[in-house]
C-alpha positions as CSV (number, residue, x, y, z in Angstrom):
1,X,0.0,0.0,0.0
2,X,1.7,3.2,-0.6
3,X,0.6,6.2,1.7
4,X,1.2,10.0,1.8
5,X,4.4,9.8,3.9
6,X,6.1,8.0,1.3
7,X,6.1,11.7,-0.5
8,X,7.0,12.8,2.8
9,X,10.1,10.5,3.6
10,X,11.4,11.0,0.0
11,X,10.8,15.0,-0.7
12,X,14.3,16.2,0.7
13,X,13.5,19.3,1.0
14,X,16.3,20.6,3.1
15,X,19.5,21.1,1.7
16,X,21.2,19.6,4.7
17,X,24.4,18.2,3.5
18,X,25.7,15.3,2.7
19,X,27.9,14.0,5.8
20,X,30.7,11.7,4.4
21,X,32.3,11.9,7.7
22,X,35.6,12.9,5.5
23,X,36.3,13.5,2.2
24,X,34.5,16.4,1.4
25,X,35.0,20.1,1.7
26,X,33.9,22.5,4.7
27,X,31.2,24.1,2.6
28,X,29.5,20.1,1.8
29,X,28.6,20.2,5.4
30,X,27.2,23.2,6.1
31,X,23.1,23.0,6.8
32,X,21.1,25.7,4.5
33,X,17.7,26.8,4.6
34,X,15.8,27.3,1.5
35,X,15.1,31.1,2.6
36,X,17.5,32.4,4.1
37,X,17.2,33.1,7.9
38,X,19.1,31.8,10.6
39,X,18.6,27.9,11.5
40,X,17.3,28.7,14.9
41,X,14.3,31.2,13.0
42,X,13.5,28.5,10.7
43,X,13.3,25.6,12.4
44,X,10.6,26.7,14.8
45,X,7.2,25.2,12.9
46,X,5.7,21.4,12.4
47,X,6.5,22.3,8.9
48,X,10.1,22.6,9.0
49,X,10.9,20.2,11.8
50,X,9.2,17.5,9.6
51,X,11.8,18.4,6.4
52,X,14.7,18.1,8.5
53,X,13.1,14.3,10.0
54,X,12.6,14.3,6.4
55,X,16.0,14.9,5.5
56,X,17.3,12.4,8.1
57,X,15.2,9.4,6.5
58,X,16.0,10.4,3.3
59,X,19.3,7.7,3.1
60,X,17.6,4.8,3.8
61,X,16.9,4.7,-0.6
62,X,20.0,5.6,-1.2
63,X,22.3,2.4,-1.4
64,X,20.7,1.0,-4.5
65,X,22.1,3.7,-6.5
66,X,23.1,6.9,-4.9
67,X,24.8,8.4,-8.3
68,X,28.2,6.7,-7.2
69,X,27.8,3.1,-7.0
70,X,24.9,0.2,-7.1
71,X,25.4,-1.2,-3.4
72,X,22.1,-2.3,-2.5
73,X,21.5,-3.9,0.5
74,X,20.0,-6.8,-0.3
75,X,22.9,-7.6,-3.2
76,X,25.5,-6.8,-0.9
77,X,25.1,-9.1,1.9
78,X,23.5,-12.1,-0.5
79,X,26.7,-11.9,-2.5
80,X,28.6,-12.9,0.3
81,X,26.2,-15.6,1.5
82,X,25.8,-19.1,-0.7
83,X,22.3,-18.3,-2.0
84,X,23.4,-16.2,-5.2
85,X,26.2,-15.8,-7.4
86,X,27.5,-12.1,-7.8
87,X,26.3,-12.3,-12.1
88,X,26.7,-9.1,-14.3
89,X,28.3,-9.0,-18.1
90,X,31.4,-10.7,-16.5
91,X,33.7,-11.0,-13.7
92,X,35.1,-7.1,-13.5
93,X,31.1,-6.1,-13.7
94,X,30.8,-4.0,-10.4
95,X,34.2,-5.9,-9.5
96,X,33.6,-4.8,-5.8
97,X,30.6,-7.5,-5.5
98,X,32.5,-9.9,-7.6
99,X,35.8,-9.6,-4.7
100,X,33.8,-9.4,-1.9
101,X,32.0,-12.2,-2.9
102,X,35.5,-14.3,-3.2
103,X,36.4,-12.6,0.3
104,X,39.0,-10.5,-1.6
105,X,38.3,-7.5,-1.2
106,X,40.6,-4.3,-0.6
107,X,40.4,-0.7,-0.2
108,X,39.8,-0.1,-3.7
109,X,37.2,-3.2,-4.5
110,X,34.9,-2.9,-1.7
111,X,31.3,-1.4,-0.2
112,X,32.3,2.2,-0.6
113,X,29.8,4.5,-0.7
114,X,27.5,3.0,2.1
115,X,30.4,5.3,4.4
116,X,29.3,8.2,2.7
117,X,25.4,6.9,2.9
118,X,24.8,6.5,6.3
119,X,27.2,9.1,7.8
120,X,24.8,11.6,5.7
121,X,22.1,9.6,7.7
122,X,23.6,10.2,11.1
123,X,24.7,13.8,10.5
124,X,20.8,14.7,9.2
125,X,19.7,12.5,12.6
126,X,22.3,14.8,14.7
127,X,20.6,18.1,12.7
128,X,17.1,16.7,13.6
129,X,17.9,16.0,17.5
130,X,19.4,19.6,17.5
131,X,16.3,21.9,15.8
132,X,13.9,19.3,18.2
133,X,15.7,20.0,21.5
134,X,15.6,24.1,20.3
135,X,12.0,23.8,20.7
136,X,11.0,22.4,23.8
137,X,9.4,24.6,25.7
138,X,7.3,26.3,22.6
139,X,4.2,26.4,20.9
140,X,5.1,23.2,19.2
141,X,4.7,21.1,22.7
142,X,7.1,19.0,23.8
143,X,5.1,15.7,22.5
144,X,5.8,16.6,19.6
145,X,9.5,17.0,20.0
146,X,10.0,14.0,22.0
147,X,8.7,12.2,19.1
148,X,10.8,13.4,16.7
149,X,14.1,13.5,18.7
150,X,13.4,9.8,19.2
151,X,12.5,8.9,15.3
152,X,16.2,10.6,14.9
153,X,18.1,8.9,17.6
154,X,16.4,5.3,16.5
155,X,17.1,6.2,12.8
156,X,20.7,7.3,13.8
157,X,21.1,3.6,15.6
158,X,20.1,1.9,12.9
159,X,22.2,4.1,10.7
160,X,25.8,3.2,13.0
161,X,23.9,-0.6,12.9
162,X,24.8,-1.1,9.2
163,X,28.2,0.4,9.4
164,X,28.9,-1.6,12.7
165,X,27.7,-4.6,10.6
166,X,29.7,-4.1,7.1
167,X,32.8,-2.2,8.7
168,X,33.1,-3.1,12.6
169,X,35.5,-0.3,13.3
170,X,34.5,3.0,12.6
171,X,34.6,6.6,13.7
172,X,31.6,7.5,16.4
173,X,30.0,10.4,17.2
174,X,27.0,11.9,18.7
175,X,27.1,15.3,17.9
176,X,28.0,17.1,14.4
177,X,31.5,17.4,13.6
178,X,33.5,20.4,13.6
179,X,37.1,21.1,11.7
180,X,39.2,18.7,10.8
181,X,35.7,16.7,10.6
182,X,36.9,13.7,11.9
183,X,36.2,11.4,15.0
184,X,37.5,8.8,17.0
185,X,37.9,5.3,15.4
186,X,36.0,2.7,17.7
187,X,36.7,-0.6,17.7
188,X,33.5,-2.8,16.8
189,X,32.8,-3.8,20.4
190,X,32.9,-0.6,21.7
191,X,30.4,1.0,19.2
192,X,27.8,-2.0,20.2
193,X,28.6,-0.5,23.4
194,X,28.1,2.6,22.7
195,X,24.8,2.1,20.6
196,X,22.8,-0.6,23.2
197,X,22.2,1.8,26.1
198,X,21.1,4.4,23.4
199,X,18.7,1.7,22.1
200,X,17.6,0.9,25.5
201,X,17.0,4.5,26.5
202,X,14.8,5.3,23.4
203,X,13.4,1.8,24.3
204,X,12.2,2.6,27.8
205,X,11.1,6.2,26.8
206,X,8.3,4.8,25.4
207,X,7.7,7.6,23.0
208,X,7.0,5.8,19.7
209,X,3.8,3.7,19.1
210,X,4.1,-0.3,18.3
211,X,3.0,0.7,15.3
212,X,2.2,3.8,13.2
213,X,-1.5,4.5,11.4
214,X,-1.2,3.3,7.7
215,X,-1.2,6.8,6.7
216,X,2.5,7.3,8.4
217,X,3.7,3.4,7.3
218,X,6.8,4.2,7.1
219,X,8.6,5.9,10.1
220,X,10.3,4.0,12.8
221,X,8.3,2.3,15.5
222,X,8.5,0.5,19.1
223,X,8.3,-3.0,17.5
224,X,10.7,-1.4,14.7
225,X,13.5,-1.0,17.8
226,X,12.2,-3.8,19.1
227,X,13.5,-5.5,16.3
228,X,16.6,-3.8,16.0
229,X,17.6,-4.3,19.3
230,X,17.7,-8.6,18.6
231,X,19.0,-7.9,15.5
232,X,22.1,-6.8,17.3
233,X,22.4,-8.5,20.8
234,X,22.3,-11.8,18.8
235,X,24.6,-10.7,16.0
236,X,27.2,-9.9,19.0
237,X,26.1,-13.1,20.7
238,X,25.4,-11.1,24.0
239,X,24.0,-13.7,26.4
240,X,23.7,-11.0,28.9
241,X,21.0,-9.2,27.0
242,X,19.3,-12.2,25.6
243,X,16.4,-12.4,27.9
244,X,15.5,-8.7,27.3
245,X,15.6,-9.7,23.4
246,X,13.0,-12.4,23.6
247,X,11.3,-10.2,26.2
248,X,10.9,-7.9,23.2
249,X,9.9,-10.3,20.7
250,X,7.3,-11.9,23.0
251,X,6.0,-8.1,23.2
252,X,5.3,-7.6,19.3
253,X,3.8,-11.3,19.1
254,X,1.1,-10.0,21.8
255,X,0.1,-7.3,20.0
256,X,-2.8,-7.7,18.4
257,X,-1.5,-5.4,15.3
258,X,1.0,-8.0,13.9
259,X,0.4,-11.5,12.6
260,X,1.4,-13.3,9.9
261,X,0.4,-12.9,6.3
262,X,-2.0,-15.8,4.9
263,X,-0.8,-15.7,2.0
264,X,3.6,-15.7,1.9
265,X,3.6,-14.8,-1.8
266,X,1.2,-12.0,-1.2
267,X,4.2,-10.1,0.9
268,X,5.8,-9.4,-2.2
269,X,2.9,-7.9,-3.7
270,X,2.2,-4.3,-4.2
271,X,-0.8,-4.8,-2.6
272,X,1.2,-7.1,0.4
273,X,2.9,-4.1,1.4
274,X,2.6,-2.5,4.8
275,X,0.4,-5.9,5.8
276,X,0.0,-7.1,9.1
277,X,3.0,-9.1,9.0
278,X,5.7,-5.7,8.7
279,X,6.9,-4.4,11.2
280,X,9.0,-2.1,8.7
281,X,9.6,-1.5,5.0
282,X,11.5,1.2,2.8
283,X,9.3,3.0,0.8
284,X,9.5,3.6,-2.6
285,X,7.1,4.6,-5.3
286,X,7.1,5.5,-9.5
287,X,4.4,7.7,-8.9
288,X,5.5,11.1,-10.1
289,X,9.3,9.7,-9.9
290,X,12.3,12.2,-10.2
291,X,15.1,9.6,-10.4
292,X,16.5,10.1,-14.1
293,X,19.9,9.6,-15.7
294,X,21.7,12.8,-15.5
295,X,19.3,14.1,-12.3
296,X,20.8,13.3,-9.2
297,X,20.3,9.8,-7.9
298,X,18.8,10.9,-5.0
299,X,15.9,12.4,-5.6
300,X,12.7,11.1,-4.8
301,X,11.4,8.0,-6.9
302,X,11.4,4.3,-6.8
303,X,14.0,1.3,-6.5
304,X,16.7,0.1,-9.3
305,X,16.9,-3.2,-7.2
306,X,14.4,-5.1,-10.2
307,X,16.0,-4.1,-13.3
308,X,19.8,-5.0,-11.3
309,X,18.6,-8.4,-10.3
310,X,16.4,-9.5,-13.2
311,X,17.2,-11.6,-16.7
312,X,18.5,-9.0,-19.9
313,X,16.3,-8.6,-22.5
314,X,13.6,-11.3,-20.9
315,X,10.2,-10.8,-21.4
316,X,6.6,-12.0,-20.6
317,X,3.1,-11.0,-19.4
318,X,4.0,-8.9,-16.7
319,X,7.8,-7.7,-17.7
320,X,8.3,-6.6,-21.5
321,X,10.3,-4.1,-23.6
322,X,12.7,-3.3,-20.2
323,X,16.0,-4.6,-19.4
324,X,17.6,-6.2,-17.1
325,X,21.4,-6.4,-15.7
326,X,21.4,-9.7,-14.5
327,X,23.2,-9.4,-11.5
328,X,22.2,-11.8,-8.6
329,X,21.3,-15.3,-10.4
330,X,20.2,-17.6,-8.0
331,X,22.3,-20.9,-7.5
332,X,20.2,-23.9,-8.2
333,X,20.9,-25.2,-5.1
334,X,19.2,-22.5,-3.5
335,X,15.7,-23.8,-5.3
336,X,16.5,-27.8,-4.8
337,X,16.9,-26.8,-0.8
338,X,13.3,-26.3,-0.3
339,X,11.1,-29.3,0.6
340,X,8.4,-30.6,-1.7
341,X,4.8,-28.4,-0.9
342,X,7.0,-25.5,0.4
343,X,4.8,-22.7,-0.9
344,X,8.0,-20.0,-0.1
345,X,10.1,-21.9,-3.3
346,X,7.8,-20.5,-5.8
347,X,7.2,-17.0,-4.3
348,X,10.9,-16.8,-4.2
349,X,12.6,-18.4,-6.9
350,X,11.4,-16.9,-10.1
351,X,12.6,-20.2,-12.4
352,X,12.4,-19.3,-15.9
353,X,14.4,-22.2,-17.3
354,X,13.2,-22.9,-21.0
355,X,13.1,-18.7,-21.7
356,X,15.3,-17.2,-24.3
357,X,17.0,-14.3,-23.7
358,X,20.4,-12.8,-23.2
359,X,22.6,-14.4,-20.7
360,X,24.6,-12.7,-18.8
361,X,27.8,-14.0,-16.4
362,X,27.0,-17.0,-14.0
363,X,23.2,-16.9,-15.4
364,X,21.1,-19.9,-14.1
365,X,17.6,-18.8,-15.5
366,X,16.7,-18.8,-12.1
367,X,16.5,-15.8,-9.9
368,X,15.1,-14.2,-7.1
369,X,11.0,-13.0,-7.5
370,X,10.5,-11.4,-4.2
371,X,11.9,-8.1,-6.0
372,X,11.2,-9.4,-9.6
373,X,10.3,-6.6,-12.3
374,X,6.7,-6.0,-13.2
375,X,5.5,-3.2,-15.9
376,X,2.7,-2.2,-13.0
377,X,5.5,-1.8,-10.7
378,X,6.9,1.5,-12.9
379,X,4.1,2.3,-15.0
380,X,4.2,6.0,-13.4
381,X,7.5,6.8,-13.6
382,X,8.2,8.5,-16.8
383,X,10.6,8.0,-18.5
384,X,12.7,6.2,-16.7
385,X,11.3,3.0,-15.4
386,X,14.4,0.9,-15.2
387,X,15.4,3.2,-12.0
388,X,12.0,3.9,-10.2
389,X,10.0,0.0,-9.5
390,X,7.8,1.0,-6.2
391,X,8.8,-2.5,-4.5
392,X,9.0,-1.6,-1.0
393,X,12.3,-3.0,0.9
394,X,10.8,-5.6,3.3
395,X,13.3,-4.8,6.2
396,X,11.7,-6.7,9.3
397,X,8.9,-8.7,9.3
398,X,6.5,-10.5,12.3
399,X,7.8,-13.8,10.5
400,X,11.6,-13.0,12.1
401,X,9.9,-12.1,15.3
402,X,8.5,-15.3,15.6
403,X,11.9,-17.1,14.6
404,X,14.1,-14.8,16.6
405,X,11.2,-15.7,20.3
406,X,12.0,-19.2,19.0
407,X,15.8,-19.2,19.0
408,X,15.7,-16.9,22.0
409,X,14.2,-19.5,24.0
410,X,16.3,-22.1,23.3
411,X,19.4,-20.1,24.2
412,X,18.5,-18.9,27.3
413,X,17.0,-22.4,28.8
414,X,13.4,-22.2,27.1
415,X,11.6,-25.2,25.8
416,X,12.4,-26.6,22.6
417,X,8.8,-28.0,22.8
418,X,7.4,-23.9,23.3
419,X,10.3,-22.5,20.4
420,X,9.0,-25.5,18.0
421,X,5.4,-24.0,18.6
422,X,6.5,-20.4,17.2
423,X,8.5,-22.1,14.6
424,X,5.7,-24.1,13.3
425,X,3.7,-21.0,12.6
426,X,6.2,-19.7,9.9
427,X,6.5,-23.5,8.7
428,X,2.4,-24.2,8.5
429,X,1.8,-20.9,6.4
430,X,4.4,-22.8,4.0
431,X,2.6,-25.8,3.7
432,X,4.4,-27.9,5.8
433,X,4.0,-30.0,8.9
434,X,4.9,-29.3,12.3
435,X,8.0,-29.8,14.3
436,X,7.8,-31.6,17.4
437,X,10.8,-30.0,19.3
438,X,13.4,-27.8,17.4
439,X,17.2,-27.0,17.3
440,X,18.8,-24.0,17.2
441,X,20.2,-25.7,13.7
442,X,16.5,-26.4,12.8
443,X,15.6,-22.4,13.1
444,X,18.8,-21.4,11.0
445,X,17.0,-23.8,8.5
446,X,13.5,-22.2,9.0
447,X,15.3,-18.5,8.4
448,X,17.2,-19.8,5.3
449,X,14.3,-20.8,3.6
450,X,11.8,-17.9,5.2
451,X,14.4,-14.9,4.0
452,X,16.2,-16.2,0.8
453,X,16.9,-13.2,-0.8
454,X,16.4,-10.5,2.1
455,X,19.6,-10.2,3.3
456,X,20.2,-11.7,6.6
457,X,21.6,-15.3,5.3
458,X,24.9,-14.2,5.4
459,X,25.5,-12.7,8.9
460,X,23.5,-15.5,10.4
461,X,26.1,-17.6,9.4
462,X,28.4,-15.3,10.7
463,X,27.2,-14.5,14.1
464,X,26.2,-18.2,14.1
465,X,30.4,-18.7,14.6
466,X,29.6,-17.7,18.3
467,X,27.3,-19.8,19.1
468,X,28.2,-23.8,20.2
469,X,26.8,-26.4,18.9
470,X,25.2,-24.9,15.5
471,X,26.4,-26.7,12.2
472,X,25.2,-24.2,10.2
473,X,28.1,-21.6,10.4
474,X,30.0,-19.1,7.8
475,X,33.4,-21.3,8.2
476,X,31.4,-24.4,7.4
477,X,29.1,-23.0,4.8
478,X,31.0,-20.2,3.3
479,X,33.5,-22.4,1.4
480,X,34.8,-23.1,-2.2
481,X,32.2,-24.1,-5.0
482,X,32.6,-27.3,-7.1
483,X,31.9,-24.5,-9.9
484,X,35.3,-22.6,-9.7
485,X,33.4,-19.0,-8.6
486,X,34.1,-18.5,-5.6
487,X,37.9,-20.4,-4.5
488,X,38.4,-18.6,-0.6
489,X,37.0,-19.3,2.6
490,X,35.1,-17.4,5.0
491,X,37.2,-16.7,8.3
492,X,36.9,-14.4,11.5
493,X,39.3,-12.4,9.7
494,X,36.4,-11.7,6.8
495,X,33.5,-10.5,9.4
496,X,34.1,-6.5,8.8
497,X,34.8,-5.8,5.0
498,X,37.8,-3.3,4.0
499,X,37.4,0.2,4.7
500,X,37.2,2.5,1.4
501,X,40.9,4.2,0.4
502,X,39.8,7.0,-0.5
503,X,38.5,7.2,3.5
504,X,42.0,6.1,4.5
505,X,43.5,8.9,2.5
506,X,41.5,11.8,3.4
507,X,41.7,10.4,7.4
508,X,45.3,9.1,7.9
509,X,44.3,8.6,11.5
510,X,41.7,5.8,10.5
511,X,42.9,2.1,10.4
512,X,42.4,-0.4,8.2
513,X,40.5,-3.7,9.0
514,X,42.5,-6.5,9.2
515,X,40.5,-8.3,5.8
């Protein structure tokens, strides 16, 4: 369903800088107003103070293609897992994806721009805290502020979440930089513990609902940090915090607003979006799109993940006269690993064996059809359909709350009886029959086949390195194919990806990860 604050979280409207944390001149960071008058003049209306909370979503669309580099999420951290091969017109074809895939990657070959990405994100999050905390105290009401400051601060988590996840080790700060424009360089365990007890404030404040009216689907939530918060304390593996994590999940599967969609194909649908079962997307919509080649990338629009990930020069009923890169072929291992009746195979594999079209590097005829192409999914978009597809990014969903309770349980003492239970709920909506009692193995199984394609394969096998007993891990999975793509294997050494040169050389104080 798309809603007016799609319009809203994509507008930009504020010239607020984008904050590569370095690397850019004195005059890129400075915050302007449209009119003229002094920030603190400005920034003193509903109005306003929504453009710069605005301003501070603005970079969650911006990895797909932010006029630099095509580093979408979703192709970024499936390339590294063993669901997809990297694709393309060859082997140099975006050679970052292609080396990090191989766990090769270097200073030069590796997931630059998200720096520059979500350091904008956390600089407009810093702005946003700043004009809220100016008027407290007003005619504006301090409701109103709270909520906003705490939309920021959980956006500006989230924000340090995906560089604590790609990069580990990077430069922290709470409040907007000054010359040189630099920070500290944290190590990865002290940014997690820097960024729980902020989660854990914004947590207890209580401020944001469980879950927003449809007309603002969009903006962060309770449930939405609820989620974020497990996300992390089982990525670290921090047993201390576990309890309070399943706490959290047992929270959202209480409330009445979230349940699972009948129907799993139906997610994936326009008409799935914002459903009962998300807890939160990325919006995107061709309606009135302004992405264009030669227009800046970041303008407001729709996605470039379908035409990236889809067959070139295929065509059928729903998806003709396009094109398609043909980056991302699935492996056909990745379709044979469902069981027979599993209704998720079809809904995510989108097998066109049998089709003719042009193939491209490492093509299968098989690829992934939870972000597949559709005319009706750019018909409003001008000109320039190929870069504005209105598939929202599915970015948490009730399903992973249900599997997240389930492993929770098991690793703080629960039943395996009670986690099966939750498990089986995913598992009947896909056709299949229950489990009497469950492993923590089992659940990693469950997730595989629940989120192929939605990025969180590959650092379950990674943060599954930490936890004993599990089979299912990146040094045991992440290992040379019989088919001669991918020839290294994962180690500990692989968890945080190279830090971008050209971040190196305009901080000499940062460090390079040890890759």
């Amino acid at each position: 369903m798309k809603t007016k604050i799609f319009n809203i979280f994509c507008a930009g409207l504020i010239s607020c800088g984008i904050a590569a944390l370095t690397a850019c001149s004195d005059d890129f960071l400075e915050v302007k107003n449209p009119t003229g008058e002094p920030l603190e003049e400005y920034y003193t209306t509903k109005e306003t103070l929504n453009e710069a909370l605005t301003s501070a979503y603005a970079p969650l669309h911006w990895p797909d293609w932010d006029n630099a580099a095509y580093n979408d999420l979703t192709v970024d951290a499936e390339i590294m897992g063993d669901d997809f091969w990297v694709g393309g017109s060859d082997n140099t074809d975006n050679q970052h994806w292609h080396r990090l895939f191989n766990f090769a990657a270097d200073g030069n070959n590796t997931l630059a721009t998200l720096w520059g990405d979500f350091y904008s994100g956390i600089k407009r999050c810093n702005d946003a805290i700043k004009y809220a905390g100016w008027n407290r105290g007003s005619r504006i009401g301090n409701d109103f502020c709270d909520n906003m400051e705490m939309q920021a601060r959980l956006l500006r988590v989230y924000y340090y979440n995906i560089l604590w996840h790609y990069y580990g080790n990077v430069p922290f700060y709470l409040e907007n930089l000054s010359l040189p424009y630099t920070a500290p360089q944290m190590k990865a365990d002290e940014i997690y513990d820097q960024l729980l007890p902020e989660l854990e404030e914004i947590i207890a404040s209580k401020v944001l609902p469980m879950r927003w009216p449809t007309a603002e689907s969009g903006r962060v939530s309770q449930a939405f940090a609820y989620m974020l918060y497990a996300e992390m304390v089982m990525y670290q593996n921090d047993n201390a915090r576990l309890p309070q994590a399943l706490n959290y999940m047992k929270e959202i599967i209480a409330n009445s607003e979230y349940s699972l969609n009948k129907s799993y194909a139906n997610i994936w649908e326009e008409s799935g979006e914002w459903s009962s079962e998300s807890i939160f997307e990325i919006n995107y919509n061709d309606d009135q799109a302004q992405r264009d080649w030669g227009v800046a990338a970041l303008n407001a629009g729709g996605s470039v993940l379908p035409t990236l990930i889809s067959p070139n020069g295929f065509a059928d009923d729903e998806w003709s006269g396009m094109d398609g890169w043909g980056f991302l072929p699935m492996r056909l291992e990745t379709y044979e690993m469902f069981e027979e009746g599993d209704l998720r195979r079809d809904a995510t594999c989108w097998d066109v064996r049998g089709a003719t079209y042009t193939e491209r590097y490492q093509d299968t005829h098989m690829w992934l059809k939870k972000y597949r192409p559709k005319l009706a999914n750019c018909n409003d978009a001008g000109p320039s359909h190929n870069l504005n597809y209105n598939n929202n990014k599915r970015i948490y969903r009730y399903a992973e709350a249900l599997l997240n309770a389930a492993e929770l349980l098991l690793r703080t003492g629960g039943s395996a009886t009670e986690a099966a239970d939750l498990v089986n709920q995913v598992r009947n909506r896909a056709g299949l029959q229950n489990l009497a009692s469950v492993t923590i193995d089992d659940i990693l199984t469950e997730r595989h086949m629940e989120f192929c394609g939605e990025g969180k394969r590959y650092f379950d096998l990674v943060r599954a390195e930490g936890i004993p007993g599990v089979t299912q891990k990146a040094t045991t999975m992440l290992v040379p194919d019989k088919y001669g793509y991918r020839t290294n294997t994962w180690s500990p050494s692989k968890k945080h990806i190279p830090l971008a040169q050209s971040e190196l050389d305009a901080d000499p104080s940062l460090v390079q990860n040890a890759y």
